[in-house]
C-alpha positions as CSV (number, residue, x, y, z in Angstrom):
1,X,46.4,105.8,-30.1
2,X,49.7,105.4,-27.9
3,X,49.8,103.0,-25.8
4,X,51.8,103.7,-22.0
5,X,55.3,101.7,-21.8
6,X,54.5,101.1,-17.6
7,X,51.3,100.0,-17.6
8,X,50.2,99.1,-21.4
9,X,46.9,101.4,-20.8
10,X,45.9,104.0,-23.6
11,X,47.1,107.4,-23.3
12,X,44.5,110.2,-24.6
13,X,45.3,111.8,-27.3
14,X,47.3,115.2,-26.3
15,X,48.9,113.8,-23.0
16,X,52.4,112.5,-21.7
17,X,50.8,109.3,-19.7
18,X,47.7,107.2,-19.4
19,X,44.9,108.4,-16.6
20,X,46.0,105.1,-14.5
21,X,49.7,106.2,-14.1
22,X,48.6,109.7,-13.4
23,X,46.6,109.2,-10.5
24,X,49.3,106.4,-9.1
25,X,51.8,109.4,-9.5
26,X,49.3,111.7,-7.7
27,X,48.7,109.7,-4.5
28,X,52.3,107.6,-4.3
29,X,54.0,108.2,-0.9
30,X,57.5,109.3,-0.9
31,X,59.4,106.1,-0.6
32,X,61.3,105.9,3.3
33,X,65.0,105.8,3.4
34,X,66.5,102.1,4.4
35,X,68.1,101.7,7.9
36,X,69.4,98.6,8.9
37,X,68.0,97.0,12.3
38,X,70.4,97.4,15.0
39,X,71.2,94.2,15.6
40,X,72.0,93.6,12.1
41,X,75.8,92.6,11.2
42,X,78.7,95.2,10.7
43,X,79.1,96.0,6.7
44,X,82.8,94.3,7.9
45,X,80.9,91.2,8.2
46,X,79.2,90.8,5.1
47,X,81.9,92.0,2.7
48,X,84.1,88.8,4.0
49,X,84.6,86.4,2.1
50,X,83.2,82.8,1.8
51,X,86.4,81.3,3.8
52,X,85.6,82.7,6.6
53,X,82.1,82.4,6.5
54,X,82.4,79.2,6.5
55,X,85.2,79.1,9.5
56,X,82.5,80.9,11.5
57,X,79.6,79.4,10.3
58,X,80.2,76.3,13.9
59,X,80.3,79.6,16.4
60,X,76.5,81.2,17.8
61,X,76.4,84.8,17.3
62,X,75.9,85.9,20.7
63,X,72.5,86.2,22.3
64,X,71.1,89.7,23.6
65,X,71.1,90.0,27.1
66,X,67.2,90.5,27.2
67,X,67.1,86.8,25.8
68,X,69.8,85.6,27.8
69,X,67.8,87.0,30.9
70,X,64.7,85.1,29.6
71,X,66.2,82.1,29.4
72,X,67.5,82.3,32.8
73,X,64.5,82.9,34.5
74,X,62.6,80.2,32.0
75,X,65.3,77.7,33.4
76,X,64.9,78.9,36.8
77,X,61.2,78.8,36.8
78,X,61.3,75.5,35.4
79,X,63.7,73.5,37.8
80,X,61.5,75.3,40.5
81,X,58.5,73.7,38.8
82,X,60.2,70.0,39.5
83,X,61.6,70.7,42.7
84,X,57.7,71.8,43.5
85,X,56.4,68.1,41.5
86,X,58.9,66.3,43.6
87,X,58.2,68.0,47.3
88,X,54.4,67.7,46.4
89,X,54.7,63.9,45.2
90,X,56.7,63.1,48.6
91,X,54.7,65.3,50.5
92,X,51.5,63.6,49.7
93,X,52.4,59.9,49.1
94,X,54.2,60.1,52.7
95,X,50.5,61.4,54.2
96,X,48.4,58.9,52.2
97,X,50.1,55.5,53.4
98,X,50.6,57.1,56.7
99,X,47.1,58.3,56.9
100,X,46.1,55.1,54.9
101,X,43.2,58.2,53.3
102,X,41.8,55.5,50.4
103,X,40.7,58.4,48.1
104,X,44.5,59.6,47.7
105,X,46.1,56.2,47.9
106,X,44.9,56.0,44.4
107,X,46.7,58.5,42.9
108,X,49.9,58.6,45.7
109,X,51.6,55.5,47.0
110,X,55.2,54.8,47.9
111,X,56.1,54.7,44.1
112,X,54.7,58.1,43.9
113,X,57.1,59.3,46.6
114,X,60.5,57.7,44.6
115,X,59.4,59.7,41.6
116,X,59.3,62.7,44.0
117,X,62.5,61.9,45.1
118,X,63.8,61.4,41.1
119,X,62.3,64.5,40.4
120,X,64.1,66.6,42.9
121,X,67.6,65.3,41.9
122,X,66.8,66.1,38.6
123,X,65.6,69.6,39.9
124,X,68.9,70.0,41.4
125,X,70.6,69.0,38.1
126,X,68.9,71.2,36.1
127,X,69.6,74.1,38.4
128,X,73.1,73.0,37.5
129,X,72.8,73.5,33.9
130,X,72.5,69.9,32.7
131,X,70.7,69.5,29.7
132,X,70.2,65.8,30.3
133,X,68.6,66.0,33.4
134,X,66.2,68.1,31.9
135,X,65.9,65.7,28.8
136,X,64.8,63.1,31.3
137,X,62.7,65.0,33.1
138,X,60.6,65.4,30.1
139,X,60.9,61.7,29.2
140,X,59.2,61.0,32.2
141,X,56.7,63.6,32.6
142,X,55.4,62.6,28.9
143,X,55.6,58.7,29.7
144,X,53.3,59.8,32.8
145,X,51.1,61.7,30.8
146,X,50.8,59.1,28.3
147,X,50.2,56.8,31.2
148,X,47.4,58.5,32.3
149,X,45.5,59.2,29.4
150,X,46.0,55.3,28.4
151,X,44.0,54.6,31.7
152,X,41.3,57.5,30.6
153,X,42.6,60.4,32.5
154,X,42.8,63.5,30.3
155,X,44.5,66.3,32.0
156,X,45.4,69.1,29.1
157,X,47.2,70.7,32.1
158,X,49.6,68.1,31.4
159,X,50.2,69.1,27.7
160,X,50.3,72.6,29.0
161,X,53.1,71.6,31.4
162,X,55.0,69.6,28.7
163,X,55.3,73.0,26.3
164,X,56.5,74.4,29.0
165,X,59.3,72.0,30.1
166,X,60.4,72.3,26.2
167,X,61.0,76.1,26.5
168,X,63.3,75.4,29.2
169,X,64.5,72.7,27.5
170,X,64.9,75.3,24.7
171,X,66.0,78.2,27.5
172,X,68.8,75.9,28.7
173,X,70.0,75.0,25.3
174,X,70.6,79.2,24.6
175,X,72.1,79.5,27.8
176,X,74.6,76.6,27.4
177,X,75.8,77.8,23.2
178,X,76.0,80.6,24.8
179,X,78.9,79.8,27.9
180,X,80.8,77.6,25.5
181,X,80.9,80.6,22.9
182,X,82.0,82.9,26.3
183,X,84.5,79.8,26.9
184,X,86.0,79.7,23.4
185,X,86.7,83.7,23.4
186,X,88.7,83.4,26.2
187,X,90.6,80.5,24.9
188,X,94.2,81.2,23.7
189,X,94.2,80.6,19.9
190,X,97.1,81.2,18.4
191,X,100.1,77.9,18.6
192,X,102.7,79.9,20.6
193,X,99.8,80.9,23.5
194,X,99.1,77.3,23.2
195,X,102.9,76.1,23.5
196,X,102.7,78.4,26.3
């Protein structure tokens, strides 16, 4: 008996291939053509050689401008998010010593209203584009949280909130590779434009 050279099943006696290859063969769908996804790199680009691979491997490929949009508003809605934590923190402490109202005093105080104040600088910083302002904003909104779960508050709104100061943290960080990449194509290069 012959034995097939795909599959190593039997073939019956007076046929070319086994019954399993035959009714693969039968029901197989015609293989699709390949087509590269469009944001895939000109055949240019991947015939170079390693040299300059390895010249461009520092620069960010540039970001698609549905990203780059997403990131803006990420950043936007984030440093509006502070602003709102620092006008809210001011806005109440201010009314609870004034008001001297004994259920809010213990959550907003005169302290609360500095770190209203802190926060809207930072807002305004991060508005700017500065990745350290935003770096401490989460420092301090963590140490917070962690403050308040060590005295037996648990707020998962707060972890919530946290995620989503990291994708703006994340957000600013696109937006930021991608000016200095803007900046560095605009630079002159060569050493006469530089001379010059």
């Amino acid at each position: 008996m012959a034995v097939c050279k795909r599959c190593g099943c039997a073939i019956p006696i007076g046929r070319k291939s086994c019954d399993m290859c035959a009714a693969v063969d039968a029901v197989a769908p015609a293989q699709p053509v390949w087509t590269p996804p469009k944001e895939a790199a000109a055949p240019h680009e991947l015939s170079a050689s390693a040299a300059s691979w390895a010249a461009a491997s520092g620069a960010a490929r540039p970001a698609l401008p549905a990203d780059l949009k997403k990131a803006q508003k990420k950043v936007r809605e984030a440093w509006q998010f502070i602003a709102a934590i620092g006008l809210l923190n001011i806005g109440v402490g201010i009314l609870a010593e004034a008001a001297n109202i004994t259920p809010l005093l213990n959550y907003f105080d005169w302290f609360s209203v500095g770190v209203g104040v802190v926060f809207l600088v930072l807002a305004y910083f991060i508005r700017g584009g500065s990745m350290v302002a935003m770096g401490i904003t989460i420092g301090l909104y963590a140490l917070d949280t962690a403050l308040l779960f060590w005295t037996g508050h648990f707020a998962i709104v707060r972890i919530v909130i946290l995620v989503f100061l990291l994708q703006g943290l994340g957000s600013l960080n696109l937006l930021r590779q991608q000016r200095k990449a803007a900046a560095q194509q605009q630079t002159p290069t060569g050493p006469d434009q530089r001379a010059a």
